[in-house]
N, C-alpha and C positions, 0 to 999 in steps of 0.2 A: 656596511662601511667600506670594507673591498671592496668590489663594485661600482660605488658612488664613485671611490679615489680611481680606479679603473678607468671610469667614462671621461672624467673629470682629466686626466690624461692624457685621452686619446684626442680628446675637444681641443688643446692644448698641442697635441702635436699636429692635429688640422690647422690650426693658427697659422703656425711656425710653418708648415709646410706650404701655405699660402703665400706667408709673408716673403717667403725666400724666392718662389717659382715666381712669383707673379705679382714684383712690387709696387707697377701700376696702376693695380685694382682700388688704391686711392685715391686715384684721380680720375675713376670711370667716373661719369653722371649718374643719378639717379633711374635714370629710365633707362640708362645701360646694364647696370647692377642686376636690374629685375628681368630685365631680358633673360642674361644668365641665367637667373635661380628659376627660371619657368621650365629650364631643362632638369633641375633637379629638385624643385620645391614639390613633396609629397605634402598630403593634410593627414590627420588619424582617419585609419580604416579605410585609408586606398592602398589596395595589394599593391605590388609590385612588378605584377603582371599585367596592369594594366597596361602602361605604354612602357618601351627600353627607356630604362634610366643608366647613365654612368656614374652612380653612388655605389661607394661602399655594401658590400654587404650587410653588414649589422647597425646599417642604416636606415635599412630600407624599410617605410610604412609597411605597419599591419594591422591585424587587427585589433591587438592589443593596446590603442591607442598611440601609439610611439609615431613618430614621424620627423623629416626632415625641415618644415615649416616652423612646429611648435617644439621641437626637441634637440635638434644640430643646429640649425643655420643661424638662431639668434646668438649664440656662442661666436659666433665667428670674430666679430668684431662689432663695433659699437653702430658702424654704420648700415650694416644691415640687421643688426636689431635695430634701431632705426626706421629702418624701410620699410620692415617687416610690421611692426606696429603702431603704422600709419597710411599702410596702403593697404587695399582689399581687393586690388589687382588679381592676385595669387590664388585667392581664394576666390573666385570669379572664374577660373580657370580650373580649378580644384572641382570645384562644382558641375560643374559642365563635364569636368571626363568621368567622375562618378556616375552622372545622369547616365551618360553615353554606355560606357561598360557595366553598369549594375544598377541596369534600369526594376528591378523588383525590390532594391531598396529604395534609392533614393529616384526614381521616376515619380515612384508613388508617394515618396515621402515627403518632395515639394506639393504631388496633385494635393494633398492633404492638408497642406498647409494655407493652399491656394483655397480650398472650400470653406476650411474654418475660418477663416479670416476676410474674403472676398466681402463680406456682406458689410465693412465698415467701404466702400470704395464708394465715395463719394461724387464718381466720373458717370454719372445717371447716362448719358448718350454710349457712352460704352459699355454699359451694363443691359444697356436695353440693345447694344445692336450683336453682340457674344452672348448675352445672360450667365458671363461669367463661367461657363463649363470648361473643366478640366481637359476637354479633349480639344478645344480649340489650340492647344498650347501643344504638341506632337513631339517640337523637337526640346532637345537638354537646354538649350540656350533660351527661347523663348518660356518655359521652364523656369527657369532661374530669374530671367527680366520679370517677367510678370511678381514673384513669389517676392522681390526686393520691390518694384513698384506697391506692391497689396503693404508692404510693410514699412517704407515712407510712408503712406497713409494714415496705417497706427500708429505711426511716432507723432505725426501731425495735430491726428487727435486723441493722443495720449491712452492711446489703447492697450492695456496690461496681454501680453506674450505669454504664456508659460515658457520658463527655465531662461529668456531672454531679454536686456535689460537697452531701454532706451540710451544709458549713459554709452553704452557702448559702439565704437567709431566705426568697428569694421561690419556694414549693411551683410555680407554674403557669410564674413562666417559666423553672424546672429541666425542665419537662416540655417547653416551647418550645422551649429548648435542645438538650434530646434527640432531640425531631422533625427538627430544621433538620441535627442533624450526621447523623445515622442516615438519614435520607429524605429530604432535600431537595437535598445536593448532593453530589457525588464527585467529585473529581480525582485522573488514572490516569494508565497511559501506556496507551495505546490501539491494539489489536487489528483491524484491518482486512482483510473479508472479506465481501463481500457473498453475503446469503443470507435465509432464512426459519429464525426464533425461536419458540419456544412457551415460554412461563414454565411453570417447575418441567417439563418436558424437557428432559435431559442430552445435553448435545454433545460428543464425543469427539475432540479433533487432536493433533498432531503439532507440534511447534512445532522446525523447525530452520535457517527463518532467523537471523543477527547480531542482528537489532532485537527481534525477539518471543522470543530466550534472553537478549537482557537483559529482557524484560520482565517474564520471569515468575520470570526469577532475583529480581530487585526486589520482585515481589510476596509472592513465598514467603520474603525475608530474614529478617523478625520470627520466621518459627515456626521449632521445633527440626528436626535431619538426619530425625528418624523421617518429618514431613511432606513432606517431599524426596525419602523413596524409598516413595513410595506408603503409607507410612500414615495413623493417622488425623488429619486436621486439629483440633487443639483450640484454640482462642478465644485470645488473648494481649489482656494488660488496655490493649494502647496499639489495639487494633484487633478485632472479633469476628470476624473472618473473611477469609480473602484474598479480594480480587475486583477486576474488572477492567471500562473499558468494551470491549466487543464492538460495534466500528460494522459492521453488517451491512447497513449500506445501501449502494446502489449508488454516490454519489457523498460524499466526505467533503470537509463545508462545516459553514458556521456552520447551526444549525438543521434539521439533520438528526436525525432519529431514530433512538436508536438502543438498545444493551441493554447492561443490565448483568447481569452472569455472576461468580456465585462458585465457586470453584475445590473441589471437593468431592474429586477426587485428584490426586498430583502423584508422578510419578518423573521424574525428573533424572538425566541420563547427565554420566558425566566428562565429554562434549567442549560439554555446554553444553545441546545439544537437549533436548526434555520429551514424557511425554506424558502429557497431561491432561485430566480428564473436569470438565467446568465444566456449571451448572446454570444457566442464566437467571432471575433474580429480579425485574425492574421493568426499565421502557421510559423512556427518557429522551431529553430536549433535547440537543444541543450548543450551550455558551454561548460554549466559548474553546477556542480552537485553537493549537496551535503545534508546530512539527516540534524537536525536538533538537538541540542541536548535535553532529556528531560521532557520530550515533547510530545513524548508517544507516536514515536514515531512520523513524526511529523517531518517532512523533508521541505527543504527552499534551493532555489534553482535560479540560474538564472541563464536567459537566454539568446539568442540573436535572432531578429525577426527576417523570414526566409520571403515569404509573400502573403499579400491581401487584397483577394482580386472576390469580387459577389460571383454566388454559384459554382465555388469551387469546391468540389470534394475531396477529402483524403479518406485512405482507407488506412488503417494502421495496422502495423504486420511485425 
């Protein structure tokens, strides 16, 4: 409640310090106003370092979702909440300096979106003269056009998104949206074993401790019995795929690195135990840790995805 009444203050004294300095910003236009916030409009999970901003400190995006887009500037006044929740300007430009500075998330997290989704593109002459590959598209911008063009598409013909909803106005940050849930973070219950990973090489175990047959009992709940006795895994709309982290490092701590692994087969014996052929897909941070209660030792994690590029190895140390 401190805190809350804290921000809720300082928001407050941003107003007033606006209102006094600079009582013309009422009668800027609209396309003036946005000029402005493109020098200080941050989205969640663009440091700081990316470009000089002149914001506040305890302002300024981080990872922690916080940001001056969706956290300060709609407070300001009514007309750039307003602006802000009807233009996609901002986030167009968000976009692109993400691509540009931290191109192993979000480079690859449009290319991703661009494969999964490329196959509704209904532009047959353009499909046939690109065939649609991710490396036609190099820069952040092109990048971005393409990833908003594939997805006017699926609004067109009513194409279901995970995590992103057709009702919604702003085209770039549905695609931002899609990035941040699909690639950027995951929390699991967590698989511990140290060893060496290769993305997209299949790892085969046994799973017949208490803690790792609740684990992958949990994981495999959403899909039907046929995925539980080794058949095929198909997608369910609350989730596209079972998966799990994989800490195959040697010591499990804040900031280790580690793997994440989708579960590609699954058979499940009555008394609990499994056995599972799991695929490594992307390398990631530990942000948060904690053991279960009651779980035998069972620990859940969650992470931030670092890179996922074929044929890369990590060695864990």
């Amino acid at each position: 409640m401190e805190k809350r009444t804290a921000t809720s203050s300082s928001l407050s004294n941003q107003r007033q310090k606006m209102s006094h300095s600079f009582p013309q910003f009422k009668e800027l236009s609209d396309d003036n106003i946005v000029s402005i916030l493109t020098f200080i409009g941050d989205v969640p999970f663009e440091l700081s370092v990316c470009t000089p901003r002149v914001i506040l400190p305890c302002f300024v995006g981080s990872e922690d979702g916080q940001s001056t887009i969706t956290s300060i500037l709609p407070y300001v006044s009514k007309k750039i909440y307003s602006i802000l929740k009807n233009s996609d300007y901002l986030w167009k430009l968000a976009l692109e300096r993400l691509v540009r500075n931290y191109p192993w998330r979000w480079k690859i997290g449009l290319q991703h979106f661009i494969s999964e989704y490329s196959s509704y593109d209904v532009d047959v002459t353009r499909k046939n003269d690109s065939n649609c590959k991710v490396s036609d598209y190099p820069s952040g911008s092109d990048l971005v056009n393409e990833s908003i063009r594939i997805l006017k598409i699926c609004d067109d013909n009513l194409v279901y998104i995970d995590h992103i909803y057709v009702t919604d106005k702003s085209l770039h940050q549905r695609i931002f949206k899609w990035v941040v849930m699909k690639n950027m973070k995951i929390t699991s219950p967590l698989f511990f074993m140290p060893g060496r990973t290769d993305i997209g090489e299949r790892i085969a175990l046994h799973f017949f401790e208490p803690r790792y047959r609740a684990l992958i009992a949990e994981v495999m709940a959403p899909f039907p019995d046929v995925a539980r006795r080794g058949g095929m895994i198909a997608a369910t709309s609350s989730r596209a795929s079972p998966c799990f982290i994989y800490a195959n490092c040697m010591r499990l701590r804040l900031g280790a690195t580690v793997t994440i692994v989708q579960v590609i087969q699954c058979v499940m014996y009555p008394d609990g135990t499994a056995d599972v052929v799991l695929e490594p897909f992307a390398f990631a941070r530990i942000e948060r840790l904690r053991k279960r209660n009651n779980s035998g030792e069972l620990f859940e994690g969650q992470v931030a995805i670092l890179r996922s590029k074929e044929h890369l190895i990590i060695s864990t140390a």
